[in-house]
C-alpha positions as CSV (number, residue, x, y, z in Angstrom):
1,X,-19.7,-3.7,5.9
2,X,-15.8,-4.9,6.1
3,X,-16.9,-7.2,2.5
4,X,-17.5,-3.7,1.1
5,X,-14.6,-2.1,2.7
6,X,-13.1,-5.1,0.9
7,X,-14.0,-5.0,-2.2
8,X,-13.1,-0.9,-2.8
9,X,-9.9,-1.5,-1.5
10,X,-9.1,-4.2,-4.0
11,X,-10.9,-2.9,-7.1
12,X,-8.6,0.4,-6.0
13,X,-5.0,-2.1,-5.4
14,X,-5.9,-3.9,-8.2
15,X,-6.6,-1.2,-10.5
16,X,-3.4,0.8,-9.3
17,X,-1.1,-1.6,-8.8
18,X,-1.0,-1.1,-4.7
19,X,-2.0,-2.9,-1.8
20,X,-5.3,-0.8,-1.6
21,X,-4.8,0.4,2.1
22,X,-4.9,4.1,1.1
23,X,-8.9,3.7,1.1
24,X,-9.2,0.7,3.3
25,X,-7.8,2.4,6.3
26,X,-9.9,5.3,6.3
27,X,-12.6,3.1,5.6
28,X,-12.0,1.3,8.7
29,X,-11.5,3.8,10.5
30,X,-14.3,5.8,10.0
31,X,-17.4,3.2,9.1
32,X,-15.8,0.5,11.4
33,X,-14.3,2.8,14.0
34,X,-11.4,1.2,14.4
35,X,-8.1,2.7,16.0
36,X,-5.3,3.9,13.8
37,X,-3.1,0.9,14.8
38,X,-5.6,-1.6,14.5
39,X,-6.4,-0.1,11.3
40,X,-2.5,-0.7,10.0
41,X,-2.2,-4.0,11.3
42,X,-5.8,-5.2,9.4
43,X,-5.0,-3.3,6.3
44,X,-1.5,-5.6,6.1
45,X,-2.6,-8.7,6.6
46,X,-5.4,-7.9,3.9
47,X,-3.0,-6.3,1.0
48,X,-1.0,-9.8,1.1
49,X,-4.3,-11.3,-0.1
50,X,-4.6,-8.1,-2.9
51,X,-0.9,-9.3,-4.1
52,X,-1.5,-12.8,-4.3
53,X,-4.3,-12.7,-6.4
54,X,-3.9,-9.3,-8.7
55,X,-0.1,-10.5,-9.0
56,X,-1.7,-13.8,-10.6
57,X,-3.7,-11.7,-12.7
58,X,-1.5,-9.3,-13.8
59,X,1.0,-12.4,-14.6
60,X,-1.6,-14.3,-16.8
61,X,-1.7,-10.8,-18.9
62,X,2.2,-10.9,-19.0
63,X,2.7,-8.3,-17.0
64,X,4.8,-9.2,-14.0
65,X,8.8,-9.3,-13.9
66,X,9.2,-11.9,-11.2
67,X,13.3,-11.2,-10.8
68,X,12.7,-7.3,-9.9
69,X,10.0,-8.4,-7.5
70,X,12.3,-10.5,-5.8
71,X,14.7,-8.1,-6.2
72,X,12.4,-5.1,-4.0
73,X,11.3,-8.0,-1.9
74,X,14.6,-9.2,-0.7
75,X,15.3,-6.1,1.3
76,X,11.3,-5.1,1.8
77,X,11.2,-8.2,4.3
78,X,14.3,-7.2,6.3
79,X,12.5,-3.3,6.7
80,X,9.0,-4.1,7.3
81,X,9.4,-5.3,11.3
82,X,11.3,-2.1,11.8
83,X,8.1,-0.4,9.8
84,X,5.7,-1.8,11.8
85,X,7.0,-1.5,15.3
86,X,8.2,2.2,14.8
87,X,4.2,2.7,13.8
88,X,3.2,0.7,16.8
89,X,5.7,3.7,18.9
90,X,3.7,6.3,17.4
91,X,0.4,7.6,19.8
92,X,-3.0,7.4,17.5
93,X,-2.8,11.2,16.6
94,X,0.6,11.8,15.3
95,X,0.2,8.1,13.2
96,X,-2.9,9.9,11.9
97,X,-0.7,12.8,10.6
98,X,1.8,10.5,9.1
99,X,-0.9,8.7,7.2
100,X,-2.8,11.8,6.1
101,X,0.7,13.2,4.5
102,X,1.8,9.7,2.9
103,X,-2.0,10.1,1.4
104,X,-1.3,13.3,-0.3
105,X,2.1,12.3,-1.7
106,X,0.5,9.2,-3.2
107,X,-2.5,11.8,-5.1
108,X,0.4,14.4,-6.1
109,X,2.1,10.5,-7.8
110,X,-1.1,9.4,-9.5
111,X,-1.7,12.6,-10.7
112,X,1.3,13.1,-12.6
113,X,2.4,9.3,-12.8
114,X,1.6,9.7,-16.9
115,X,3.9,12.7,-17.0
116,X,6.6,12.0,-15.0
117,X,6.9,8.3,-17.2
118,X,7.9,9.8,-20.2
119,X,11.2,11.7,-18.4
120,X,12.7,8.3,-17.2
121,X,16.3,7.5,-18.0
122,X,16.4,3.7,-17.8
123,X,19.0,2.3,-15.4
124,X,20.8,-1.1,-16.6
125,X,22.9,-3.5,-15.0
126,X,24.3,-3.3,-11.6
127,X,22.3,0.4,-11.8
128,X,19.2,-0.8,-12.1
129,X,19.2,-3.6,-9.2
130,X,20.9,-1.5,-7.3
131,X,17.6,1.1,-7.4
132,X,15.4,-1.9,-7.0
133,X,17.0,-3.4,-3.9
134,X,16.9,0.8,-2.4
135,X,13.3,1.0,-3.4
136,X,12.3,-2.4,-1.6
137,X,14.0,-1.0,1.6
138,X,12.4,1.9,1.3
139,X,9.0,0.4,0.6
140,X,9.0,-2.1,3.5
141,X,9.6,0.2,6.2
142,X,6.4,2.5,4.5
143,X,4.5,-0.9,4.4
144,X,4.9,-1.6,7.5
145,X,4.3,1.8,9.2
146,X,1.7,2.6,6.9
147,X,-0.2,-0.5,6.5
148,X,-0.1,-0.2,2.6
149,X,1.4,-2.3,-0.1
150,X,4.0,0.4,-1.1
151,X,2.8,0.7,-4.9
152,X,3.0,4.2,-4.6
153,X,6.8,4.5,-4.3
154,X,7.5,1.4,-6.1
155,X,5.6,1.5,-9.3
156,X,7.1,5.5,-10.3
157,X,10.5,4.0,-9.5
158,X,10.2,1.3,-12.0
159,X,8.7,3.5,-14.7
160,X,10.4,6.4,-14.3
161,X,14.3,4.8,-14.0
162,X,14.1,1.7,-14.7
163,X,12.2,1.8,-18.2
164,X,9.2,-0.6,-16.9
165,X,6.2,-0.3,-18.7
166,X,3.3,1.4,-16.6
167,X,1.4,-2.6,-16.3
168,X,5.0,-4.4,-15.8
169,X,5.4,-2.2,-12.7
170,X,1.7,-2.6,-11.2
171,X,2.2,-6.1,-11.6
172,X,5.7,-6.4,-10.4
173,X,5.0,-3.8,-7.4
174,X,1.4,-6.3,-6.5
175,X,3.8,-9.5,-6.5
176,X,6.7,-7.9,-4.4
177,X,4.0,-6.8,-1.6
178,X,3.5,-10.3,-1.0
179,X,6.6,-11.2,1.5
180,X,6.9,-7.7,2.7
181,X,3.1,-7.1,3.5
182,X,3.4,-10.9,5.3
183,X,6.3,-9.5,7.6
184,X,4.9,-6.1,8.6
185,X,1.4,-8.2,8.7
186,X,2.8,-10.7,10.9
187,X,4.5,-8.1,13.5
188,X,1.4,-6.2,13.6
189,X,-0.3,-9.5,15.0
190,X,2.2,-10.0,17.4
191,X,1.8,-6.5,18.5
192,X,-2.4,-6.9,18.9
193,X,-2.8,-4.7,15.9
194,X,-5.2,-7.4,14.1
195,X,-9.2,-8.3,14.5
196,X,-10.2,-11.5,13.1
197,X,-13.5,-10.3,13.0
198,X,-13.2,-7.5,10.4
199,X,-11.1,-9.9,8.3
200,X,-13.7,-12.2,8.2
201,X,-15.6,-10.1,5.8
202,X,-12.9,-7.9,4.4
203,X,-10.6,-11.0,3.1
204,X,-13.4,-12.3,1.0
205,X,-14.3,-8.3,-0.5
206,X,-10.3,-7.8,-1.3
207,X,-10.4,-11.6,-3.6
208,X,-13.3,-10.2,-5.5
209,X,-12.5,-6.3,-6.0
210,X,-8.5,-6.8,-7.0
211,X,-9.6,-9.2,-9.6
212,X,-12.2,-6.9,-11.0
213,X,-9.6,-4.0,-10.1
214,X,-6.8,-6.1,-12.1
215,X,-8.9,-7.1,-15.2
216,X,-10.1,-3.7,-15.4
217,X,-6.4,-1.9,-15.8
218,X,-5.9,-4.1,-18.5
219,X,-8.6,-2.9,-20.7
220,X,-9.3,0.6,-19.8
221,X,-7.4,3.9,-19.3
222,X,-6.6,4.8,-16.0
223,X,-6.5,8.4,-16.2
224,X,-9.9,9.4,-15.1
225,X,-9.9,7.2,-12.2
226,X,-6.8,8.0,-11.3
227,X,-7.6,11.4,-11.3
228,X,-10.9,10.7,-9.2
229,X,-9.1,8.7,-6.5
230,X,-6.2,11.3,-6.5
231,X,-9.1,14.0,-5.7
232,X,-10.6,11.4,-2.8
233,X,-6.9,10.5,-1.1
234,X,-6.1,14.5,-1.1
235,X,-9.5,15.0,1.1
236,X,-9.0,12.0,3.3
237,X,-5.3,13.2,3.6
238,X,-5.9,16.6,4.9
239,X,-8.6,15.7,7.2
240,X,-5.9,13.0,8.4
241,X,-3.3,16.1,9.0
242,X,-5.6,18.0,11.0
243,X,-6.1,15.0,13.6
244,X,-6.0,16.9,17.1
245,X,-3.4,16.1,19.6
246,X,-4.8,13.2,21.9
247,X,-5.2,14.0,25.7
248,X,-1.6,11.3,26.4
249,X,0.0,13.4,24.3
250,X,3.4,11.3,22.8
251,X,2.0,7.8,24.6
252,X,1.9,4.7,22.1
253,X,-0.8,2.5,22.1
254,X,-0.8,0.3,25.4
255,X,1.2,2.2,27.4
256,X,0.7,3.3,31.2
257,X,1.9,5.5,33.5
């Protein structure tokens, strides 16, 4: 079951440009029933495999601009540990809640990714790395907490300011994951947050779907999927908001009175 969990997250990352944790968690956590932390800590280690192999991909089509990634990477690295052990703080429910929001922003961005694009006001020079090196900080402390690959704040930032072409930016965003997802992948070990069970099967699923996922955003339109998986986030997200308060109340994982 995780090679199938596997292999819808990375036709999803690939396609998208992401990490693909927005469906593997919920996967996990509902087929696998996993907890919410372990959950996080998989989906990270995982997503570095989606980068690695969609950012190949998407670089054989031409569509990767190696300087920005290193660019968002630089300062994704430095905000991932803080990412990752502010999720680990968190008690199972209100995590939960957290996730279930991030889910809906990301449907509200896919939805109107192709409209927002054409508003952009390209940023140049000093500008435009300065946005880059923000939007890596930014994304590594939501990889980390989230257990995602960040594509979702990322890829609009490139497109909409930084005049990036909607398959430079999936490709960039897949590449820049890489040493950001490794970080927040590596704390969450550290913290316990990772079964070498599940990835077992799910590392295997992610190789197979992002390359399929990446192939297949190069020759069709994304809009209906898009608009599909923006439909399936929304209902994960909300049943994620409504997660009921747990009986220790504030308590992070582990912890004992």
């Amino acid at each position: 079951m995780s090679f199938l969990i596997g292999l819808s997250a990375g036709v999803f990352g690939g396609f998208i440009g992401g990490g693909g944790g927005v469906i593997m968690i919920p996967l996990m956590v509902s087929i696998l029933k996993l907890d919410q932390h372990t959950a996080h800590g998989i989906s990270l280690v995982a997503l570095v495999f989606t980068g690695i192999v969609g950012a190949a991909t998407y670089a054989y089509n031409g569509s990767v601009d190696v300087t920005a990634s290193l660019f968002m990477a630089a300062t994704a690295i430095i905000t991932a540990y803080s990412g990752a052990h502010f999720a680990n703080s968190l008690s199972e429910w209100k995590l939960k809640r957290y996730f279930g929001g991030f889910l809906i922003f990301v449907s509200i961005t896919l939805l109107f990714k192709s409209y927002l694009s054409q508003l952009h006001a390209p940023f140049t020079g000093w500008m435009k790395i300065v946005l880059l090196l923000v939007t890596g900080a930014f994304t590594g402390f939501l990889s980390g907490m989230m257990g995602v690959g960040g594509g979702a704040i990322m890829i609009p930032m490139m497109v909409l300011f930084a005049g990036f072409s909607q398959h430079l930016a999936q490709g960039s965003s897949l590449l820049a994951m890489v040493p950001a997802g490794s970080i927040g992948a590596y704390t969450h070990w550290k913290l316990g947050n990772v079964r070498t069970d599940v990835l077992r099967g799910l590392i295997p699923g992610i190789f197979i779907g992002t390359l399929l996922g990446s192939i297949f955003a190069h020759l069709l339109s994304d809009t209906a999927l898009r608009t599909l998986f923006a439909f399936t986030l929304t209902c994960i997200g909300v049943r994620s908001l409504r997660a009921k308060r747990s009986p220790n109340g504030n308590l992070p994982p582990g912890y004992k009175k």
